[in-house]
N, C-alpha and C positions, 0 to 999 in steps of 0.2 A: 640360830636364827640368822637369816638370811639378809642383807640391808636391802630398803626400798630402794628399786629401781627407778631412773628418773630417765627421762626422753625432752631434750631440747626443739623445738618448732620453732623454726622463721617462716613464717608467709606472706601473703600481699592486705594492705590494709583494703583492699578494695573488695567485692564478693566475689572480680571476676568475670568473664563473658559471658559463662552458663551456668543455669542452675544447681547444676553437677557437679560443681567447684564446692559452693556454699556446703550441699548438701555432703559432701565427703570430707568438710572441714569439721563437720558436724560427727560425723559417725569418727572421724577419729577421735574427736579429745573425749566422749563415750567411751571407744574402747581402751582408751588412756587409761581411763577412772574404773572401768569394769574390773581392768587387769590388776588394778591396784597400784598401779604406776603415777610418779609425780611430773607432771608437766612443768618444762622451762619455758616461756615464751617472750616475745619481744614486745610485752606491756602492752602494745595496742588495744583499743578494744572497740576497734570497727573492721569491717571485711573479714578474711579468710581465719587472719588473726585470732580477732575477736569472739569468733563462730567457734574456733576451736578451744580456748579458754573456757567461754560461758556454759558449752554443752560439759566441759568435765569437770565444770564446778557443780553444775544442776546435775552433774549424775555424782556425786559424791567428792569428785578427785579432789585433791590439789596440786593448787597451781602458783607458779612464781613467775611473775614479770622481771624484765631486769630490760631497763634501758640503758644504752651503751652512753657511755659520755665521751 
């Protein structure tokens, strides 16, 4: 048996200039979750951040914040 794979994300709390931002913050924490992969992110949970935690929690993933002190 193989160990779960984990993938760290830093991105912008903001969504961004274009729609395009949001929406591929989106399809990736999805494909996080599809592959079976754990996301690490930087706890935010507004903008580019947020968009890519909340979609790989609503597709199954998990996810782990960690804010730096």
């Amino acid at each position: 048996m193989s160990a779960k794979r984990t993938i760290c994300v830093y991105c912008g709390s903001s969504p961004g200039s274009s729609p395009s931002y949001l929406k591929a913050a989106e399809d990736l924490g999805r494909g996080i979750a599809d592959a079976g992969w754990r996301l690490i992110y930087g706890a935010g949970d507004l903008g580019l951040m947020g968009a890519t935690a909340r979609s790989c929690l609503d597709a199954g993933g998990e996810v782990i914040g960690v804010i730096p002190d």
